[in-house]
Backbone as JSON, one array per atom type, in Angstrom:
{
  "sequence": "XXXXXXXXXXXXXXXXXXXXXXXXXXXXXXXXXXXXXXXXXXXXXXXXXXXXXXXXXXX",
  "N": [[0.83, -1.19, 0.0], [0.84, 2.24, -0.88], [2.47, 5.37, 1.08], [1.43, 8.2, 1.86], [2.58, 10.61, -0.84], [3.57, 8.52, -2.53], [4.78, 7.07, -5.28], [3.77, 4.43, -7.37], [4.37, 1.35, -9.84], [2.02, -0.22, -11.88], [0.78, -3.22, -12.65], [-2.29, -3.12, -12.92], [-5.87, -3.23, -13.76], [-7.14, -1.32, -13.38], [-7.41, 2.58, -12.38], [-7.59, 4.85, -10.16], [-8.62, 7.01, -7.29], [-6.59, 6.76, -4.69], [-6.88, 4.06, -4.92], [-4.37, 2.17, -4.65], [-4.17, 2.8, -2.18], [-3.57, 5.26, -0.63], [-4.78, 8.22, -0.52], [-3.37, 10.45, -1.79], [-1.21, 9.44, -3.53], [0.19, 7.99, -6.13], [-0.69, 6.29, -9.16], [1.08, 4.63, -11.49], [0.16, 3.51, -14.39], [0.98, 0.4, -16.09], [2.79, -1.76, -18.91], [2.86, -5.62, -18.15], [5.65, -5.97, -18.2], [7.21, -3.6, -18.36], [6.37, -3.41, -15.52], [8.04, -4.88, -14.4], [10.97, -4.17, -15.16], [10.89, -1.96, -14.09], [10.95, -2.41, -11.36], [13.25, -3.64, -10.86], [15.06, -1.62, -11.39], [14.49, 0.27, -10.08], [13.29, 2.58, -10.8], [11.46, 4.52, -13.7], [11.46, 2.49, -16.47], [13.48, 1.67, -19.8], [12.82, -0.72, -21.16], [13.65, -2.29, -23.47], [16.39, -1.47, -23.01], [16.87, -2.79, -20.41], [16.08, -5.49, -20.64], [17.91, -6.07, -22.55], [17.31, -6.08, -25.16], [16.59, -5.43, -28.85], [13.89, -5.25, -29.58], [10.85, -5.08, -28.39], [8.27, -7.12, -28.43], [4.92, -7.26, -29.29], [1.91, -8.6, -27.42]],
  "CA": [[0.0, 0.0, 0.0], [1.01, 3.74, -0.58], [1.96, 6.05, 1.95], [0.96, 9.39, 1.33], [2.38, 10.83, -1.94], [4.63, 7.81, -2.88], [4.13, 6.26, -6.58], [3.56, 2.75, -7.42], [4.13, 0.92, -11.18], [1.3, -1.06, -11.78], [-0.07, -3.61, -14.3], [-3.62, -3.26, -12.75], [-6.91, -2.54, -15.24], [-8.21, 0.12, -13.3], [-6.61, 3.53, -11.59], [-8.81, 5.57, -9.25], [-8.14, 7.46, -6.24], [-7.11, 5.6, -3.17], [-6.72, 2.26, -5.23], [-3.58, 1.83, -4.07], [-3.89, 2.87, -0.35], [-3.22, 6.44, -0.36], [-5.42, 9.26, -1.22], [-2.68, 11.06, -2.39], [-0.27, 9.11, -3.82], [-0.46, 8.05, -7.94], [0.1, 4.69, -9.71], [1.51, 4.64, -13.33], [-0.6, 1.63, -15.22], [2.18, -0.16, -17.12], [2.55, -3.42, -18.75], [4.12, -6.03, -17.16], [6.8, -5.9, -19.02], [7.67, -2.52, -17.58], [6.31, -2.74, -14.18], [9.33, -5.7, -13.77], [12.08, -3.19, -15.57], [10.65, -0.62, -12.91], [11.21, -3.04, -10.2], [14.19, -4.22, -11.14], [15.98, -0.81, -11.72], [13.85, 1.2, -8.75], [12.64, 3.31, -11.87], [10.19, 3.93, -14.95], [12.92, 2.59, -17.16], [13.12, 1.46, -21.16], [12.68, -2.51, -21.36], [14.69, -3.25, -24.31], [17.61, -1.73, -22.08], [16.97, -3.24, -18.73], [16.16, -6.61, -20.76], [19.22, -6.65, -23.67], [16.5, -7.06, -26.3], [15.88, -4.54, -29.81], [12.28, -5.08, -30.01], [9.98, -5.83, -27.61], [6.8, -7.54, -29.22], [3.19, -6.74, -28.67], [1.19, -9.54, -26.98]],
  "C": [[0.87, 1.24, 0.0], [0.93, 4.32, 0.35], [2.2, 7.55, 1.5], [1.63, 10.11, -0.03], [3.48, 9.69, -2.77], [3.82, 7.16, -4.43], [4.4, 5.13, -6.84], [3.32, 2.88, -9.29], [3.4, -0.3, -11.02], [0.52, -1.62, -13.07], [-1.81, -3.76, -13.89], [-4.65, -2.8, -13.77], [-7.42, -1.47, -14.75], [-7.01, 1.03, -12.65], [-7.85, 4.38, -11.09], [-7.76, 6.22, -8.03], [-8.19, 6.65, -4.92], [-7.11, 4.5, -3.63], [-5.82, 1.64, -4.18], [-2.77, 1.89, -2.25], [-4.03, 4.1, 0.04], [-3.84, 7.38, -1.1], [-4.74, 10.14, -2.26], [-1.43, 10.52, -3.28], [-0.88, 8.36, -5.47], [0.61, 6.76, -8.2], [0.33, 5.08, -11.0], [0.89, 3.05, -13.83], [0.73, 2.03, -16.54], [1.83, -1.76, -17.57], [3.08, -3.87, -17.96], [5.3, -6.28, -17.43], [7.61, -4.97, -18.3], [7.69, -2.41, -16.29], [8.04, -3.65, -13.79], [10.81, -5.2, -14.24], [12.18, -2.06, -14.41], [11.44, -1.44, -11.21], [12.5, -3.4, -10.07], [15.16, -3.01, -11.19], [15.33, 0.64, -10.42], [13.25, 2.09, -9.65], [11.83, 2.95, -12.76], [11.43, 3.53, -15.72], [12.31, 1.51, -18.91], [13.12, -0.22, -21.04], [13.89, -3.38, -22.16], [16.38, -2.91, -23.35], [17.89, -2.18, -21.15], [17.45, -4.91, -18.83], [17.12, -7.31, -21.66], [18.18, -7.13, -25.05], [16.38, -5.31, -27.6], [14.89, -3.97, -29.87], [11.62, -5.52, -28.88], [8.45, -6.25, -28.31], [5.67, -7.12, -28.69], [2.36, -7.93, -28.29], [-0.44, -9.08, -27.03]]
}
């Protein structure tokens, strides 16, 4: 959960206020592709560089 203005990367379908715990605090909807580049590097960060890949495909 969020505490007060902290941001969260998330592959969830919805965004609203207070989803994530915290009235004030803001999620970024990502794939999951990204949220695990985010996680992985503590940042929003590019995929093909985190993961060593050109292309990333579209599922």
């Amino acid at each position: 959960k969020l505490v007060g203005d902290q941001i969260c990367a998330s592959s969830s379908n919805r965004n609203f206020k207070g989803r994530q715990g915290s009235p004030t605090g803001r999620t970024l909807l990502m794939s999951p592709l990204m949220v695990a580049a985010a996680a992985i590097t503590g940042k929003v960060a590019d995929v093909r560089e985190v993961f060593g890949v050109a292309e990333v495909a579209s599922v």
